[in-house]
Backbone bond lengths (Angstrom), bond angles and torsions (degrees), N, CA, C in turn:
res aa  C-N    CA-C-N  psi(-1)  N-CA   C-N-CA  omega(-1)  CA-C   N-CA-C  phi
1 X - - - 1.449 - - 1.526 108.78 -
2 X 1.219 116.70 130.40 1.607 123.67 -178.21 1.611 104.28 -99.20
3 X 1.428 99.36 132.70 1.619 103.96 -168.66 1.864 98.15 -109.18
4 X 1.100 112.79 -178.96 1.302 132.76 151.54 1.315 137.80 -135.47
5 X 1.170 136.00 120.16 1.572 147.43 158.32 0.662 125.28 -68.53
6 X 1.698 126.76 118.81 1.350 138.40 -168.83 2.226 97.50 -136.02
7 X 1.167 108.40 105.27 1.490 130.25 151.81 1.058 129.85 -46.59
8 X 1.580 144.65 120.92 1.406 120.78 -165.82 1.675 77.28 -126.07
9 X 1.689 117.97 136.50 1.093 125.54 -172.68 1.438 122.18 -131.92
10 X 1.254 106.56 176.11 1.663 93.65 163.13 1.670 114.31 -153.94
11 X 0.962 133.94 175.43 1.948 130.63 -167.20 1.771 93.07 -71.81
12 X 0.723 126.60 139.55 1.929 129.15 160.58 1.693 120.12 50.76
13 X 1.654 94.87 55.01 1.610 127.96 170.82 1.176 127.73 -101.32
14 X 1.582 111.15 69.16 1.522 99.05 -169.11 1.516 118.44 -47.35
15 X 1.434 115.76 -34.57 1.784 110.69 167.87 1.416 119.12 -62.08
16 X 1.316 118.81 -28.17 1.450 105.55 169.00 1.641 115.85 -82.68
17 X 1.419 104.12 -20.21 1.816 83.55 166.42 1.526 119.33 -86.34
18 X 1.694 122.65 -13.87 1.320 116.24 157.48 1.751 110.36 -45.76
19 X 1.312 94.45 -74.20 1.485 95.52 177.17 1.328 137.15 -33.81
20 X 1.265 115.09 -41.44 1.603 138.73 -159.55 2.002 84.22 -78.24
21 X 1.128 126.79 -69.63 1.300 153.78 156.90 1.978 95.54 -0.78
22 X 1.563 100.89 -73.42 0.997 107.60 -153.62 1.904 104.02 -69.43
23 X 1.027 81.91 -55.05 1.959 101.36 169.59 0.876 118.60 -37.96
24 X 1.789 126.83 -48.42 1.324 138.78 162.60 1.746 100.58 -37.66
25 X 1.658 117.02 -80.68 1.119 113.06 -158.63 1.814 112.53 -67.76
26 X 1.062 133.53 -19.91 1.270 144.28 163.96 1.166 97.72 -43.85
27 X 1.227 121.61 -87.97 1.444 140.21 -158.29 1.852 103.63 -58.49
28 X 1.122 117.79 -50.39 1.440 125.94 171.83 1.758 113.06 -30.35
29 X 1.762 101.16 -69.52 1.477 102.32 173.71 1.214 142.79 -76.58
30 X 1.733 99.70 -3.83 1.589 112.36 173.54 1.626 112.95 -98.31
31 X 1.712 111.94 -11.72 1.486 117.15 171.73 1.156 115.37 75.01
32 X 1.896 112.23 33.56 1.465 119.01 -176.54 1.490 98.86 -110.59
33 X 1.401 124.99 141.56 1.228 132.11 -168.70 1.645 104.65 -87.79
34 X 1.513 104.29 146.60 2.153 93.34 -171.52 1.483 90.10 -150.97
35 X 0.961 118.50 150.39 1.591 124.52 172.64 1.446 116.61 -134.13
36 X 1.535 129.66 179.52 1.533 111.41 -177.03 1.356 92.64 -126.70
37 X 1.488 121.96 171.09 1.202 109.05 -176.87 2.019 85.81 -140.38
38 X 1.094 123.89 159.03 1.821 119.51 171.53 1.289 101.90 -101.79
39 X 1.422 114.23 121.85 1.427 111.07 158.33 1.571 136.45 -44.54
40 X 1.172 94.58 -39.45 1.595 114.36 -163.31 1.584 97.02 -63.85
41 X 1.774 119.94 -30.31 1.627 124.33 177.74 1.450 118.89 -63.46
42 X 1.107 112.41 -11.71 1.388 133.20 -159.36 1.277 121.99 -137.79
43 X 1.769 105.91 88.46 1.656 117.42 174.06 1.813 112.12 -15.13
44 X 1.623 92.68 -84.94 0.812 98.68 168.20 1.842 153.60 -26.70
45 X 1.531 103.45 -57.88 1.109 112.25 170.69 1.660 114.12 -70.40
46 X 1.234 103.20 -21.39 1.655 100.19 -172.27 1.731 107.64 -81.33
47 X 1.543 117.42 -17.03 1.476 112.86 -169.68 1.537 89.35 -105.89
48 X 1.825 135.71 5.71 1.559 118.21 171.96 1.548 87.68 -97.18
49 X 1.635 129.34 -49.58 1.054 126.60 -136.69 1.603 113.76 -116.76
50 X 1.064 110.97 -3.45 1.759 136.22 -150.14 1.683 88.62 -61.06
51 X 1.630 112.74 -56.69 1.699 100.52 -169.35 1.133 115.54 -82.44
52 X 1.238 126.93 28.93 1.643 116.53 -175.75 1.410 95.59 -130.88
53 X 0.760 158.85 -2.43 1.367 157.86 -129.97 1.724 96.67 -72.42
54 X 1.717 134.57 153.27 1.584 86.00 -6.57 1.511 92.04 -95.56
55 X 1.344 107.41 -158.91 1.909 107.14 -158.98 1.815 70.43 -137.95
56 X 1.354 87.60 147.16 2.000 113.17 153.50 1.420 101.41 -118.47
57 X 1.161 90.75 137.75 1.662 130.89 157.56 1.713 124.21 -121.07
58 X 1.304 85.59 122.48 1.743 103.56 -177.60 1.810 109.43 -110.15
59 X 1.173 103.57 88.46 1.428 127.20 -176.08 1.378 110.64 68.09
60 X 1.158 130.70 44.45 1.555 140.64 165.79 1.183 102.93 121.23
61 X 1.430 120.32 -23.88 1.842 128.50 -155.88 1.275 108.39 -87.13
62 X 0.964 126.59 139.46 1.649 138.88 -162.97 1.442 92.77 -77.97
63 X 1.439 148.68 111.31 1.584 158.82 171.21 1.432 104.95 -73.65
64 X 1.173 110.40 -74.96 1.745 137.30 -150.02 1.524 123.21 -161.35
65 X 1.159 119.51 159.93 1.513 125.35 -174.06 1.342 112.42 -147.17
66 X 0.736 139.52 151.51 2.063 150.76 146.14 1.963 89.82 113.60
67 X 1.651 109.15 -58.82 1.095 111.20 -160.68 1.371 110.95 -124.10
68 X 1.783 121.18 171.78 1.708 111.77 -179.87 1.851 92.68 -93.22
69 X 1.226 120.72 155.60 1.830 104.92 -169.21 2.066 75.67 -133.86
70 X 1.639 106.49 75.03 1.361 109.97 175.87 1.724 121.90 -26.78
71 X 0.968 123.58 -62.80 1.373 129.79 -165.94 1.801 106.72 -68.05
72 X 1.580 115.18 -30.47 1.124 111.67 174.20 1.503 115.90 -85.86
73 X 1.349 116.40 -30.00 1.715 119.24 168.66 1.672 105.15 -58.95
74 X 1.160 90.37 -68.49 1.900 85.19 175.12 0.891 107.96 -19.45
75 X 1.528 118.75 -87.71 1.580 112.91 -173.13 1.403 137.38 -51.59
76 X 1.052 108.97 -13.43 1.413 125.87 155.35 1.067 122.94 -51.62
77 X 1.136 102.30 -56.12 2.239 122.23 -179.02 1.811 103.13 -82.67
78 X 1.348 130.78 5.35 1.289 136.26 -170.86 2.100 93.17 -96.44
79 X 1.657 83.46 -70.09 1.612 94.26 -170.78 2.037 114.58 -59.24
């Protein structure tokens, strides 16, 4: 099953560049495609998602937020 990663970010987040960081190399060696998206561009996303930043999404589905929690994303990107 081919997944996707979607980043919810924002301009000058040091937790979203931990994250972004980590996601990168996750996603790199498992050969799952992930992109970031900025909250702040997006009415919307900024009044569901704005205080948690940043948020993962695993094919639209809300995963995780603040931090990457490796061993549980993995398995995420496994199933």
């Amino acid at each position: 099953m081919s997944h996707h990663v979607t980043l919810l970010t924002r301009v000058e987040c040091h937790a979203c560049e931990q994250a972004e960081a980590d996601i990168k190399r996750i996603c790199a060696e498992l050969g799952v495609p992930w992109t970031t998206e900025d909250v702040d561009a997006d009415r919307e996303l900024r009044a569901e998602y704005g205080d948690r930043v940043p948020v993962i999404l695993i094919d639209g589905v809300e995963h995780g937020y603040w931090t990457v929690e490796e061993d549980r994303f993995r398995a995420a990107l496994a199933g």
